[in-house]
C-alpha positions in Angstrom: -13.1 25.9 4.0 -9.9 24.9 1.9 -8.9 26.8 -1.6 -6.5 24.9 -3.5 -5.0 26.7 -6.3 -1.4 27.9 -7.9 0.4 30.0 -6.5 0.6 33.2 -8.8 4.3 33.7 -7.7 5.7 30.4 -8.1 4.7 30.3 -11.5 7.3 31.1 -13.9 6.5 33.6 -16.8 4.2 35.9 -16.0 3.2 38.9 -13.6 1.9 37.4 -10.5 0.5 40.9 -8.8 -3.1 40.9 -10.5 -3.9 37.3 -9.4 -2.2 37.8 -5.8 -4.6 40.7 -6.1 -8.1 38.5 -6.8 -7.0 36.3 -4.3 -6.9 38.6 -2.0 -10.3 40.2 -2.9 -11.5 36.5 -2.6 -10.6 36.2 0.5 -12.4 39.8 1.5 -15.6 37.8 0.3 -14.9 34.8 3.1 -14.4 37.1 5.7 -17.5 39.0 4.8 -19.5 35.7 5.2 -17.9 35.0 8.3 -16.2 32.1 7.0 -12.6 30.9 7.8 -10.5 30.0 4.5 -7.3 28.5 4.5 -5.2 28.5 1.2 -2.8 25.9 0.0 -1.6 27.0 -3.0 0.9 24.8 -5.4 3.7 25.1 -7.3 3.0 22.3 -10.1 7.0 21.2 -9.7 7.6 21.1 -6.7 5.4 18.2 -5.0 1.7 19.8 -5.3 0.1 16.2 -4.0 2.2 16.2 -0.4 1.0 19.8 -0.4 -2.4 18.9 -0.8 -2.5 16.1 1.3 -0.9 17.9 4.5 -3.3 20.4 3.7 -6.5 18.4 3.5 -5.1 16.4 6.6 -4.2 19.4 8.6 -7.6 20.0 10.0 -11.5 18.8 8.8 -13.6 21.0 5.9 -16.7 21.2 5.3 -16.0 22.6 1.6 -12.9 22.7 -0.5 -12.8 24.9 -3.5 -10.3 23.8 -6.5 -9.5 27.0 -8.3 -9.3 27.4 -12.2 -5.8 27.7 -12.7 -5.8 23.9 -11.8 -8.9 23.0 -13.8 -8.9 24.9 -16.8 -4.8 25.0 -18.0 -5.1 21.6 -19.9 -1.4 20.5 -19.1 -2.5 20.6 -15.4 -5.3 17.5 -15.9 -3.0 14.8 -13.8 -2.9 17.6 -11.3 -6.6 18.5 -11.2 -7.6 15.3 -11.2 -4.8 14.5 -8.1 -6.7 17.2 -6.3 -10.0 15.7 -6.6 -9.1 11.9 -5.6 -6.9 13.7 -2.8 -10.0 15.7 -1.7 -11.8 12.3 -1.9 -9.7 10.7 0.3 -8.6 12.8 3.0 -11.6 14.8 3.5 -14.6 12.6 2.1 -17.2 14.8 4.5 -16.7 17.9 2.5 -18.0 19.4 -0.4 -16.1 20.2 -3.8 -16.8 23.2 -5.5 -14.8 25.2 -8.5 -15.0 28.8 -9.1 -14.5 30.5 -12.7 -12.2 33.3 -10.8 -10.2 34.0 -7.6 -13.0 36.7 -6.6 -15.6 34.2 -6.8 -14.5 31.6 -4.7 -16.5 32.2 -1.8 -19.5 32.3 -3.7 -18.9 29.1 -5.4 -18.3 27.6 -1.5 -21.6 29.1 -0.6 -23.7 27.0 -3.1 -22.5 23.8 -1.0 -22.5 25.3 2.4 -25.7 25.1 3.7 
């Protein structure tokens, strides 16, 4: 299992703690499915697709979850959609799911693992 999303402390701007906080709760829900989840989370300027790639390459997922801050923050479409086709590419076995919130993330992973 592979969560891509931003990196809440990269991101310039804004208090980082409450979504370093969800994540972590996130997380909590994996390990309460007994489920291994590896982040790779981007900083939009600094190379997010050799990121990605090293990431999707690194070992083989059956689900990768693309988080919201990716999908829902308009001026982050090339990125979201770099995501995807990288997800296509390097791991074409595994699911893609999206959650609506760093909590929920395992949950939205659990409607493709079977």
């Amino acid at each position: 299992m592979l969560v891509i999303g931003l990196d809440p402390e990269r991101i310039p701007g804004w208090d980082p703690e409450p979504v370093v906080a969800a994540i972590a709760r996130g997380q909590a829900h994996f390990a309460e499915h007994g489920i291994e989840a590896d982040l790779c989370l981007l900083a939009p300027d600094e190379d997010p697709a050799t990121a990605m790639t090293e990431a999707l390459t690194a070992k083989p997922y059956t689900c990768v979850v693309v988080g919201g801050g990716i999908r829902k923050h308009e001026p982050l479409l090339l990125l979201f959609e770099q995501a995807v086709n990288l997800v296509r590419r390097h791991a074409p076995a595994a699911a893609i799911a999206f959650n609506s919130t760093p909590e929920d993330t395992a949950e939205a992973a659990l409607r493709w693992l079977k």
